[in-house]
PALOMAR-161964 format. One record per residue (C-alpha): z, x negated, y; residue in one letter. Coordinates in Angstrom, 2 decimals, padded with zeros to 5 digits. Example, Ala and Ser with C-alpha at 12.3 -4.5 7.8 and 13.67 -1.06 7.14 Angstrom:
BEGIN
<pt zz="007.80" xx="-012.30" yy="-004.50" code="A"/>
<pt zz="007.14" xx="-013.67" yy="-001.06" code="S"/>
END
This chain:
BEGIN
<pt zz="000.00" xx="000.00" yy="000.00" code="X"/>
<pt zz="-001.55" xx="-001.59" yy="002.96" code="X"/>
<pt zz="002.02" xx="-000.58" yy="005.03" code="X"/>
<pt zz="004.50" xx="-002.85" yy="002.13" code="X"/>
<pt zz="001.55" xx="-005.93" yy="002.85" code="X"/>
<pt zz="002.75" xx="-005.20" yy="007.19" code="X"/>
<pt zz="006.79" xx="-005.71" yy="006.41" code="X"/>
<pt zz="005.68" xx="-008.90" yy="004.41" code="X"/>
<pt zz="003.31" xx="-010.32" yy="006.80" code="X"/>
<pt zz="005.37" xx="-009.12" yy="009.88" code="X"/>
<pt zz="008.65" xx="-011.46" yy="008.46" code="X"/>
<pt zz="007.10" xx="-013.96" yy="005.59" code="X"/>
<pt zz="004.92" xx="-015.09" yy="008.76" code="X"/>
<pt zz="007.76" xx="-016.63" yy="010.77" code="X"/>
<pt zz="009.63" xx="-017.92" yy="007.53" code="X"/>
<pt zz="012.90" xx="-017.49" yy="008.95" code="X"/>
<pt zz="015.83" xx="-017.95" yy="007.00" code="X"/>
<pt zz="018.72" xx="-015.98" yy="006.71" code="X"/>
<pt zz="021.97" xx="-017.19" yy="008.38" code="X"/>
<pt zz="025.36" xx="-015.62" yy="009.18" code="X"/>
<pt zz="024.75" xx="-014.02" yy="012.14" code="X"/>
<pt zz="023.09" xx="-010.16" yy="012.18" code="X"/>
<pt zz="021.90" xx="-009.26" yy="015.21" code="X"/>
<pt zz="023.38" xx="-005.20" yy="015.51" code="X"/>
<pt zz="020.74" xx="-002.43" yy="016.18" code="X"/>
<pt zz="021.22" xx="000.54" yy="018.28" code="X"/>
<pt zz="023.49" xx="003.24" yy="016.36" code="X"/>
<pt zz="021.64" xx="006.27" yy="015.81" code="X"/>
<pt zz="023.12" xx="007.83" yy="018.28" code="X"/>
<pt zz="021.45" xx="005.49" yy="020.98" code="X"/>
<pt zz="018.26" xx="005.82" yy="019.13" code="X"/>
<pt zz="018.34" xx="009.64" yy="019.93" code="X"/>
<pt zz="019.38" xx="009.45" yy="023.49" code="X"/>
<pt zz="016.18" xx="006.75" yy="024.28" code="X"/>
<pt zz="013.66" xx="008.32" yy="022.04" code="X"/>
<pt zz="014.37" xx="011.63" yy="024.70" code="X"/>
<pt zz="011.67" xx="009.84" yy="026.38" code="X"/>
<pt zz="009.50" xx="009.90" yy="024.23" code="X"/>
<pt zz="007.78" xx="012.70" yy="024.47" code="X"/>
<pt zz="008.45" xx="014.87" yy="027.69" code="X"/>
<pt zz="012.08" xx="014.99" yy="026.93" code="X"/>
<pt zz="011.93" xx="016.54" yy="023.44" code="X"/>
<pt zz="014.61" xx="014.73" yy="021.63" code="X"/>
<pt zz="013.96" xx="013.72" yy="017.88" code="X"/>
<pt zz="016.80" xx="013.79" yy="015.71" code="X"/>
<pt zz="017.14" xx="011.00" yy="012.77" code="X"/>
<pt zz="016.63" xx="012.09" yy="009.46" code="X"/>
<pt zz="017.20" xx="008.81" yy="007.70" code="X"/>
<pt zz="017.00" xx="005.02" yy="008.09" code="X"/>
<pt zz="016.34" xx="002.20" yy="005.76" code="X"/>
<pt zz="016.83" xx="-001.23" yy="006.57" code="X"/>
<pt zz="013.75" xx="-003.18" yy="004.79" code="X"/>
<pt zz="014.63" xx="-006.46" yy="005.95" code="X"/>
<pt zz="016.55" xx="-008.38" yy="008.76" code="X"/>
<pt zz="017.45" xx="-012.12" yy="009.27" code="X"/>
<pt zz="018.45" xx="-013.69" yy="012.56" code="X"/>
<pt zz="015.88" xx="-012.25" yy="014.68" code="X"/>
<pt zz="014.94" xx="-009.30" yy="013.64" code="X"/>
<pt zz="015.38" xx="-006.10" yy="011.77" code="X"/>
<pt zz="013.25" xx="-004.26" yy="010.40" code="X"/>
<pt zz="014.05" xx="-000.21" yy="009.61" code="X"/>
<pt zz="012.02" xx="002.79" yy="008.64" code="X"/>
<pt zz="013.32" xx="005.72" yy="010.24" code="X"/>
<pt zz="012.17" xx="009.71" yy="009.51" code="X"/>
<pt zz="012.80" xx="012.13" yy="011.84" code="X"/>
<pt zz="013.79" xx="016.33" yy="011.05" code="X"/>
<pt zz="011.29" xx="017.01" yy="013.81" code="X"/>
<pt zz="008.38" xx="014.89" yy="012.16" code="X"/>
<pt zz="007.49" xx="015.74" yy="008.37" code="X"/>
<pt zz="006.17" xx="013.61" yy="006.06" code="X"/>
<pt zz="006.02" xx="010.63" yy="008.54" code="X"/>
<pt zz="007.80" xx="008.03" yy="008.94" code="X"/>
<pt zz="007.88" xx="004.92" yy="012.09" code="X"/>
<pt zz="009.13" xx="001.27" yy="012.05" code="X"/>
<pt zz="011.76" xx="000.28" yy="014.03" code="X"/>
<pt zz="011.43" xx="-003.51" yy="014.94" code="X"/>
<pt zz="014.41" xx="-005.13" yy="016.85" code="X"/>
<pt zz="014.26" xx="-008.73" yy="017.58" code="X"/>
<pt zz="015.41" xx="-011.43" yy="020.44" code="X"/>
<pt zz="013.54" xx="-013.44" yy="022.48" code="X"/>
<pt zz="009.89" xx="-013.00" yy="021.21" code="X"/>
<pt zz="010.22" xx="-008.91" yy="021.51" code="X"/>
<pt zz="009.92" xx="-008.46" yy="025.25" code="X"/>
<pt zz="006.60" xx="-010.48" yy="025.28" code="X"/>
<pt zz="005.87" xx="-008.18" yy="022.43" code="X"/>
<pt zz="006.73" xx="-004.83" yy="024.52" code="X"/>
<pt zz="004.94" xx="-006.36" yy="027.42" code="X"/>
<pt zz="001.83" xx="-006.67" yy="026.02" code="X"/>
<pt zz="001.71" xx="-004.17" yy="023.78" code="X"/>
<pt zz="001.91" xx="-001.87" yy="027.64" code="X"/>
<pt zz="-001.09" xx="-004.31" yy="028.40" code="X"/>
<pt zz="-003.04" xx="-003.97" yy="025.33" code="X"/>
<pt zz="-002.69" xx="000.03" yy="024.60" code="X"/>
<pt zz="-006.37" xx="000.53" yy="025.84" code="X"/>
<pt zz="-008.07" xx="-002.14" yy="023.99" code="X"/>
<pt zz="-009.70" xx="-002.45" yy="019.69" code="X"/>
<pt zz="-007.81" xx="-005.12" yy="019.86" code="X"/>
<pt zz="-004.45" xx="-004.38" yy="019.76" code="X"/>
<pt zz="-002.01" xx="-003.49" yy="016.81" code="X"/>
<pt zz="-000.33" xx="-000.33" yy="015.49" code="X"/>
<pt zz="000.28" xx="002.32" yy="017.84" code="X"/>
<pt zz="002.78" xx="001.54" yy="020.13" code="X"/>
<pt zz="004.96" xx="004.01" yy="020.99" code="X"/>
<pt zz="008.10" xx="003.01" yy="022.87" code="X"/>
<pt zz="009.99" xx="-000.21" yy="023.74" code="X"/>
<pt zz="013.01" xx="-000.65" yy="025.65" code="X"/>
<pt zz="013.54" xx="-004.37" yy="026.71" code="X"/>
<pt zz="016.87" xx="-004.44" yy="028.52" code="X"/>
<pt zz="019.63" xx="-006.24" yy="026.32" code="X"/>
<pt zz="020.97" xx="-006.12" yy="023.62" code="X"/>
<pt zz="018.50" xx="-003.21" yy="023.05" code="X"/>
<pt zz="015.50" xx="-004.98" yy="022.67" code="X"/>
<pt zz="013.55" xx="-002.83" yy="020.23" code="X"/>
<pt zz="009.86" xx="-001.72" yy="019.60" code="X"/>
<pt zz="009.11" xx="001.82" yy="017.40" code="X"/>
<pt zz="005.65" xx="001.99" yy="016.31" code="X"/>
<pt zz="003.99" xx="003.87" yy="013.92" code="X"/>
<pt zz="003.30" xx="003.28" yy="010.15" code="X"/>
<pt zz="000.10" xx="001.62" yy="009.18" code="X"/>
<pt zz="-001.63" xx="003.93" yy="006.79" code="X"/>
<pt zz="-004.92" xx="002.93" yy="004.97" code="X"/>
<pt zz="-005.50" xx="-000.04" yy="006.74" code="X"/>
<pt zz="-005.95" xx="-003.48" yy="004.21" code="X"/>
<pt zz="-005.68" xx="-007.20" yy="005.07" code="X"/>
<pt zz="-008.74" xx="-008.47" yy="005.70" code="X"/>
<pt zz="-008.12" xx="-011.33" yy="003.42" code="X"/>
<pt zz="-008.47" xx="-008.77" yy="000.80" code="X"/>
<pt zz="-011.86" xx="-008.26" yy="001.63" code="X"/>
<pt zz="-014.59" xx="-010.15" yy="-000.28" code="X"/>
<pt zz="-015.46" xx="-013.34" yy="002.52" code="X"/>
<pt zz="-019.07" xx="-011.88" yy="002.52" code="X"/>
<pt zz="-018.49" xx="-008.52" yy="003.35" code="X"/>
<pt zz="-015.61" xx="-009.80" yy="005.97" code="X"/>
<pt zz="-018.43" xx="-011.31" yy="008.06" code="X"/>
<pt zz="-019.36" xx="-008.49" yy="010.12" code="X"/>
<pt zz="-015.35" xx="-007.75" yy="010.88" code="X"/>
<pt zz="-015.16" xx="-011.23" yy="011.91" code="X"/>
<pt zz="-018.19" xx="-010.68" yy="014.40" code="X"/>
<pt zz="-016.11" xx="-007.60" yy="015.70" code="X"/>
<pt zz="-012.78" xx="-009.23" yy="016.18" code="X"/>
<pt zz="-014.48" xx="-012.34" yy="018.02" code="X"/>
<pt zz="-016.08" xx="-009.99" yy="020.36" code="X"/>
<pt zz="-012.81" xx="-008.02" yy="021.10" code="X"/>
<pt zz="-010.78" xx="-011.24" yy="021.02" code="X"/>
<pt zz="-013.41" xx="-012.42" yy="024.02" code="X"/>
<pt zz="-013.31" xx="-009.25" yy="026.30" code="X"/>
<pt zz="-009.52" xx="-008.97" yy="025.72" code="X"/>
<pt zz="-009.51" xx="-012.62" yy="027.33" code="X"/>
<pt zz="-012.13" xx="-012.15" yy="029.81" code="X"/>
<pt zz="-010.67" xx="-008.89" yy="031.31" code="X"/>
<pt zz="-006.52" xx="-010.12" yy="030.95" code="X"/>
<pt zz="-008.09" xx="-013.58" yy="032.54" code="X"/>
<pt zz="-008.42" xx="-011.36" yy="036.10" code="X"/>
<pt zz="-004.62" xx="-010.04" yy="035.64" code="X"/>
<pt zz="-003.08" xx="-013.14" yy="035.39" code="X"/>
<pt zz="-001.09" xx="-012.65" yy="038.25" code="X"/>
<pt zz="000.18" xx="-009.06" yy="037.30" code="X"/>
<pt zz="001.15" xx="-010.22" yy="033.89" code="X"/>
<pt zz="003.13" xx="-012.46" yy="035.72" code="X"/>
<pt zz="004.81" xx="-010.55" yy="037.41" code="X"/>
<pt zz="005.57" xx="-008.07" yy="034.50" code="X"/>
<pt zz="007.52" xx="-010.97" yy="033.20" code="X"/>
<pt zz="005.44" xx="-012.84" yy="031.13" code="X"/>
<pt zz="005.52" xx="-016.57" yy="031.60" code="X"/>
<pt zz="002.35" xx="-018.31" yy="032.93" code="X"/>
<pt zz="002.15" xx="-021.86" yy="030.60" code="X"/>
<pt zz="-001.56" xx="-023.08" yy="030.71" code="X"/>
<pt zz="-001.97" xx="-026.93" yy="029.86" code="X"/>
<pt zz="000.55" xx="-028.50" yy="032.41" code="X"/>
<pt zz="003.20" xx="-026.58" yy="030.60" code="X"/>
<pt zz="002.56" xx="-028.38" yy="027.26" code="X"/>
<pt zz="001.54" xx="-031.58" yy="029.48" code="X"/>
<pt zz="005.55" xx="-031.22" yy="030.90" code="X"/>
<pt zz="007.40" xx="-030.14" yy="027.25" code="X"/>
<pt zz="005.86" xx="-033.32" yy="025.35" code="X"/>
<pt zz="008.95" xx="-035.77" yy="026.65" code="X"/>
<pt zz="011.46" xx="-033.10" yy="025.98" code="X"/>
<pt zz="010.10" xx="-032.03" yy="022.51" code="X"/>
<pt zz="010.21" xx="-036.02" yy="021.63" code="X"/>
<pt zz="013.68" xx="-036.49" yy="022.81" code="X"/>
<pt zz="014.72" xx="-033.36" yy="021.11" code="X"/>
<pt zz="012.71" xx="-034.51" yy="017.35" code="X"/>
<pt zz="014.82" xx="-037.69" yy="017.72" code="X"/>
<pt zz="018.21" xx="-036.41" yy="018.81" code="X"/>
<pt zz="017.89" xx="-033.58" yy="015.71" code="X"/>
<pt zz="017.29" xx="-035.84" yy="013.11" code="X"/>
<pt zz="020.26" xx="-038.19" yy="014.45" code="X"/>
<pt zz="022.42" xx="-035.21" yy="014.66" code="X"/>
<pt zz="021.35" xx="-033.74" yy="011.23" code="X"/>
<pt zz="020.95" xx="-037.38" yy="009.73" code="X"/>
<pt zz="018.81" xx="-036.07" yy="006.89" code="X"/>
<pt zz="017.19" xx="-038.59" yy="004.40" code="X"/>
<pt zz="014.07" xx="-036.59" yy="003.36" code="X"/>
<pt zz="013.16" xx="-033.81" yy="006.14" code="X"/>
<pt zz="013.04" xx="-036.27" yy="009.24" code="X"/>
<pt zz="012.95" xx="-039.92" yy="008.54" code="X"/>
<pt zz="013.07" xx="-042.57" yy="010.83" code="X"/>
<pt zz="009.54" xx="-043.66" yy="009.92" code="X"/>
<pt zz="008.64" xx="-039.99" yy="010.26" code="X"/>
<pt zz="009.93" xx="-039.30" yy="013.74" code="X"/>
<pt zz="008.70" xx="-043.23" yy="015.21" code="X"/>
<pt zz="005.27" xx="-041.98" yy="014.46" code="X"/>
<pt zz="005.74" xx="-038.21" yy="015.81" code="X"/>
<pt zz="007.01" xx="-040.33" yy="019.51" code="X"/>
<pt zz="004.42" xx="-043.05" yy="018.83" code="X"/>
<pt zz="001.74" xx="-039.84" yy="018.61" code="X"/>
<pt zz="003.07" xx="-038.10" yy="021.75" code="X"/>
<pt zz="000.68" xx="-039.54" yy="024.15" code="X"/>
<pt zz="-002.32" xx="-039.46" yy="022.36" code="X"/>
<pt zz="-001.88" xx="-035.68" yy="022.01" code="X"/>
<pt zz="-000.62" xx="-035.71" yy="026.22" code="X"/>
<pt zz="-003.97" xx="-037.46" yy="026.42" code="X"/>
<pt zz="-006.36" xx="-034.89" yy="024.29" code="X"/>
<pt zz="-004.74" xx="-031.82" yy="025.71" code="X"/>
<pt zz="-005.49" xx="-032.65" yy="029.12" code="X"/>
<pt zz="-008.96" xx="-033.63" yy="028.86" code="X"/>
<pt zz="-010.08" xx="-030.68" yy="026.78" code="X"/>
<pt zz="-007.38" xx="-027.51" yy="027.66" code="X"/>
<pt zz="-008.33" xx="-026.99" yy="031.29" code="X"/>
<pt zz="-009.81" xx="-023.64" yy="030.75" code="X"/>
<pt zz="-008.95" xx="-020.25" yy="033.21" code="X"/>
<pt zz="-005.75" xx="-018.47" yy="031.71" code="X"/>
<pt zz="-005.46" xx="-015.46" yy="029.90" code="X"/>
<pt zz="-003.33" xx="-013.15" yy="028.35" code="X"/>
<pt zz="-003.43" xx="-014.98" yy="024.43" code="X"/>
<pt zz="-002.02" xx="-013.19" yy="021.26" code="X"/>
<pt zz="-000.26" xx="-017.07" yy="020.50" code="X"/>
<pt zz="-000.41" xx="-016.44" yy="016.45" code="X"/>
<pt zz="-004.73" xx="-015.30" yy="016.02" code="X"/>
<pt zz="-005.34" xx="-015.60" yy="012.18" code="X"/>
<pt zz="-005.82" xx="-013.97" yy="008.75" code="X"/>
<pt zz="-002.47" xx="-012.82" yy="008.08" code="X"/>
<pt zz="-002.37" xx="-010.24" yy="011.47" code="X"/>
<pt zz="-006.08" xx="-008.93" yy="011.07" code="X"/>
<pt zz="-005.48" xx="-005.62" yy="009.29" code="X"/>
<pt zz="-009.00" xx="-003.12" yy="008.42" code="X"/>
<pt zz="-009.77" xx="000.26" yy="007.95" code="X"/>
<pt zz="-013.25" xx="000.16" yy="009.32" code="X"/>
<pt zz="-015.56" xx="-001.79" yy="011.01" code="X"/>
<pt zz="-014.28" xx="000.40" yy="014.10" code="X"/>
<pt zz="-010.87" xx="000.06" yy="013.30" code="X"/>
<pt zz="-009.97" xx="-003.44" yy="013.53" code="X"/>
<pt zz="-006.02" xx="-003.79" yy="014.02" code="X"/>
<pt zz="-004.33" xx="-007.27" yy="015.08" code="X"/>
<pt zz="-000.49" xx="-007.05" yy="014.46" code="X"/>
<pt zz="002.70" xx="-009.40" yy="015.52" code="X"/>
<pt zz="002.35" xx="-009.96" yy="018.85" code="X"/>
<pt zz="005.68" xx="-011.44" yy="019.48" code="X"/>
<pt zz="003.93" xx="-014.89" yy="020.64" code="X"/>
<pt zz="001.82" xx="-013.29" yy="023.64" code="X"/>
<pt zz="001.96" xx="-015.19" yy="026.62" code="X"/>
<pt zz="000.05" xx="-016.02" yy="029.68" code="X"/>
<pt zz="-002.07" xx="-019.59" yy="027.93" code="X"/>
<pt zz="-005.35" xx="-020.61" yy="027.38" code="X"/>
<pt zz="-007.78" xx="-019.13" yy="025.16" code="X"/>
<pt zz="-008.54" xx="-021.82" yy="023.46" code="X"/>
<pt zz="-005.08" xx="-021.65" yy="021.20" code="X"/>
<pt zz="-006.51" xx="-018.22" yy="019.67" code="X"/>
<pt zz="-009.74" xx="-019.18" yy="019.37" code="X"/>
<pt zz="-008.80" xx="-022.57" yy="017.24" code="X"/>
<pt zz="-006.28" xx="-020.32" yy="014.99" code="X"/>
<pt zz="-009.23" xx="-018.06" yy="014.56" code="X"/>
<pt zz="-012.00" xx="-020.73" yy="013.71" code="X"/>
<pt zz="-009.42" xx="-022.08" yy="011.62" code="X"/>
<pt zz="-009.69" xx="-018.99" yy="009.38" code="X"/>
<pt zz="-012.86" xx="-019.79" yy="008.80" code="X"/>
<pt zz="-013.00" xx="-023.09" yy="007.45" code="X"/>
<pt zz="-013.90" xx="-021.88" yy="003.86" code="X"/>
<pt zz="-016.83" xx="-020.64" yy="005.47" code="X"/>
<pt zz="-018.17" xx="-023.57" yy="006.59" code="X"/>
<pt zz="-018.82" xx="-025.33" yy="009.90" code="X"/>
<pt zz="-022.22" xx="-023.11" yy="009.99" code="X"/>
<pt zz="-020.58" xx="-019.60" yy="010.58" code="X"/>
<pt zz="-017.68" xx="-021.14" yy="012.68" code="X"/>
<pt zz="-020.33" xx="-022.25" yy="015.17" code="X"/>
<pt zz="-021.70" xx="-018.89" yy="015.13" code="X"/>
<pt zz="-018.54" xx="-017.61" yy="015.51" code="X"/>
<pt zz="-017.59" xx="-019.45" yy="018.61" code="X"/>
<pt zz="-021.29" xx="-018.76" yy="019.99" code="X"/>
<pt zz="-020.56" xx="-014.94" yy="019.67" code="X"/>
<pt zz="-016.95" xx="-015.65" yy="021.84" code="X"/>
<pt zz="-019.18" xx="-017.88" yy="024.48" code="X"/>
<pt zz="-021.74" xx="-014.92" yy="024.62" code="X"/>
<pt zz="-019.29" xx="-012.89" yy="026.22" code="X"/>
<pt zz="-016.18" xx="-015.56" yy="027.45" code="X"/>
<pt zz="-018.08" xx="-018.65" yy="028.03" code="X"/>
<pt zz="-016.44" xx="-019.29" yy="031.69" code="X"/>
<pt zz="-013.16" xx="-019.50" yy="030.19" code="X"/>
<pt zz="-013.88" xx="-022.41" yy="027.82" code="X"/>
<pt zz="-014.40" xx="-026.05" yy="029.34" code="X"/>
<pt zz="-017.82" xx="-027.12" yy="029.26" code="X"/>
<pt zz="-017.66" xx="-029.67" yy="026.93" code="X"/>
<pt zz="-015.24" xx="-028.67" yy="024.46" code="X"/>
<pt zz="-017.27" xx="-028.25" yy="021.29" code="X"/>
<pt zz="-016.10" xx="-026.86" yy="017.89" code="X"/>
<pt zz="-014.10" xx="-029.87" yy="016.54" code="X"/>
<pt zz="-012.19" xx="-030.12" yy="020.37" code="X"/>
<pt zz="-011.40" xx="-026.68" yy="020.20" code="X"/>
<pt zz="-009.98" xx="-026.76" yy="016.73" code="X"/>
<pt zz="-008.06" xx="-029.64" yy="017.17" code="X"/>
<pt zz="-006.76" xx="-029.10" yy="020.72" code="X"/>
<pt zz="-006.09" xx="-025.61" yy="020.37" code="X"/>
<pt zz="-004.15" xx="-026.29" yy="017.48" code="X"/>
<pt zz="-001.83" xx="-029.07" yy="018.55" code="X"/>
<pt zz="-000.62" xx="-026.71" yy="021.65" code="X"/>
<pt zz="000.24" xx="-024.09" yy="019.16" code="X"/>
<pt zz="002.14" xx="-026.11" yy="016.96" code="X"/>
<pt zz="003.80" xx="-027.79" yy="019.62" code="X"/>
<pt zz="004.52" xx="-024.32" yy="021.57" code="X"/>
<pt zz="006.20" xx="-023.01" yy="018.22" code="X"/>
<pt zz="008.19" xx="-026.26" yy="017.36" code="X"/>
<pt zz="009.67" xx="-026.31" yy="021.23" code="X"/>
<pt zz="010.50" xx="-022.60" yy="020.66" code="X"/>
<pt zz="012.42" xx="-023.87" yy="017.26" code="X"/>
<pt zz="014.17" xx="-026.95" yy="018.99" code="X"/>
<pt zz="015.32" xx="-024.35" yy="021.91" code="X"/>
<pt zz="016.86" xx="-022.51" yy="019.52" code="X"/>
<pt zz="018.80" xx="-024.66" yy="017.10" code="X"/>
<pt zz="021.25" xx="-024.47" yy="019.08" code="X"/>
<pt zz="022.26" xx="-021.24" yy="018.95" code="X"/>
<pt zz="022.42" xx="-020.58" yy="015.56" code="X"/>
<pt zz="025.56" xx="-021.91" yy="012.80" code="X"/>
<pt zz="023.93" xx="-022.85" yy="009.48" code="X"/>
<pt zz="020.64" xx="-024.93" yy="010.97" code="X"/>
<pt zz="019.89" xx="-026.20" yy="007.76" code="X"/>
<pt zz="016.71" xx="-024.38" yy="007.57" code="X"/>
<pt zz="015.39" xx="-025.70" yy="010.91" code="X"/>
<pt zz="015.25" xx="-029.27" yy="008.95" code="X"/>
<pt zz="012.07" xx="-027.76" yy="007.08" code="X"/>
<pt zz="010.65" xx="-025.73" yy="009.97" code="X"/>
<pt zz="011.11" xx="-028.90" yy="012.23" code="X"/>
<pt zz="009.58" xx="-031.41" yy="009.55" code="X"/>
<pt zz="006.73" xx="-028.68" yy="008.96" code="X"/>
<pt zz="005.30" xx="-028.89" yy="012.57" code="X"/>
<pt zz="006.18" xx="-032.45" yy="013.34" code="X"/>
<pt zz="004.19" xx="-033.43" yy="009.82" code="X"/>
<pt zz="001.20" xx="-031.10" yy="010.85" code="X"/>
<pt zz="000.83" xx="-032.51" yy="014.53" code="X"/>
<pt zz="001.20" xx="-035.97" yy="013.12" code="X"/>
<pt zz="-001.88" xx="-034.59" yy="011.04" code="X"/>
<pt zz="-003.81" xx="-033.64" yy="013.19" code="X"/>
<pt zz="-003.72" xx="-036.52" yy="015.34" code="X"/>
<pt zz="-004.55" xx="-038.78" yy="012.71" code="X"/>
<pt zz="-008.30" xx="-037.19" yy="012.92" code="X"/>
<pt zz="-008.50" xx="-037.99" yy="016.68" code="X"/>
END
């Protein structure tokens, strides 16, 4: 059941771990008084609610309502990455591109919640057979580029809803921080096998070769990006009915991060229909790309940025948390695949 393959792709996608501390969702008596908004005042009342799955950011409920047969919604609470979420989620509510149906968020703490409605019918596309996912991948390129070309002109207004504006110089100014922060987590944790000392001299000694690529080939316009653009969020139902899920990472960035997680898809498809691919984006969002960023720049540059956007959003919060044992894989995972991928430069 396409909604079972959501709840695993929503969490499994994050791989977070589960710790002591539960963050509390609103009792269903809160859940009542906010969903009066819904829709012109008619209140709902809650028939029943499951938990399906929570862990240090997020929870994850079904809830059915007396006033709604035979339907039931999913209640998402998380920290952090749900107001981005909310925010563009209010952005995205007239485009293909966006996810399920949104249907209310409240973003004020500690209520930070989003209630959107079950995914029925709709299949992963990597359950498709590759050649009859081609044409879906023309569609989602095409919706992926107008969604970037049109947000690219609100830059400012998403701003000022409260999403942060990052572009290039952002990852230009983390790189010293995220160095000093590799190097004072492995002396802290002192772990033999996650993060060596020969591991984390090479991540610093790599630092300003990646400084270097990103700010020769990541000077495109900013848009509004989804920050997370691959096979496990595109969900199908039709060639008209293309939904991209988990939006928590949506920011104000450049393009080029979604379009690299997206080519990146299609490596087992060869270099061939990647080109294409990115020709189809160009078609329509060619003055948001740098002129001479070609496939392998792309790919390589726009993947860096989002590994090193997710593993400063990891080292910010280590802190926070009591059992960070887990971080010690997350943390080697993205330090190892930067130190990758700079290997090919």
């Amino acid at each position: 059941m396409a909604y079972s393959y959501y709840v695993t792709t929503l969490f499994n996608h994050y791989q977070f771990s589960y710790v002591d501390i539960m963050i509390k969702t609103p009792t269903n008596e809160k859940l009542n008084i906010l969903l009066k908004t819904l829709k012109k005042g008619k209140e709902y009342t809650v028939k029943s609610r499951r938990i399906l799955d929570q862990n240090p950011f997020a929870i994850l409920e079904v809830i059915d309502f007396v006033e709604i047969p035979d339907k039931s919604y999913i209640l998402k609470s998380m920290v952090s990455l749900l107001k981005n979420e909310i925010l563009v989620h209010q952005y995205t509510s007239d485009y293909k591109i966006n996810g399920a149906q949104f249907i209310f968020g409240h973003s004020e703490a500690p209520l930070h919640f989003i209630l959107m409605e079950k995914l029925d019918d709709l299949i992963p596309i990597f359950f498709i057979d590759s050649e009859e996912a081609r044409p879906y991948f023309f569609r989602i390129t095409r919706n992926l580029a107008k969604f970037h070309l049109e947000s690219s002109r609100d830059v400012q207004m998403l701003k000022n809803l409260g999403v942060d504006e990052y572009g290039y110089r952002f990852y230009i100014g983390i790189l010293n921080k995220i160095e000093n922060k590799v190097r004072k987590f492995s002396e802290l944790m002192n772990h033999p096998y996650y993060l060596t000392e020969d591991l984390v001299s090479e991540f610093t000694t790599k630092i300003e070769k990646v400084g270097k690529l990103i700010q020769t080939y990541s000077k495109g316009k900013l848009s509004l990006i989804h920050g997370d653009f691959d096979f496990g969020n595109f969900f199908v139902k039709n060639i008209n009915e293309i939904c991209v899920l988990d939006w928590g990472m949506g920011r104000i960035d450049v393009p080029i991060i979604d379009i690299a997680n997206l080519l990146n898809c299609l490596v087992d498809y060869g270099s061939d229909f990647q080109t294409l691919i990115l020709k189809t984006y160009n078609e329509i969002a060619k003055p948001l790309i740098q002129k001479d960023s070609n496939l392998s720049n792309i790919c390589l540059t726009g993947t860096l940025m989002h590994l090193l956007y997710f593993l400063n959003f990891q080292l910010e919060l280590i802190e926070s948390f009591i059992d960070p044992m887990y971080y010690i894989n997350q943390i080697h995972r993205e330090v190892t695949q930067i130190i990758e991928h700079v290997r090919k430069i």
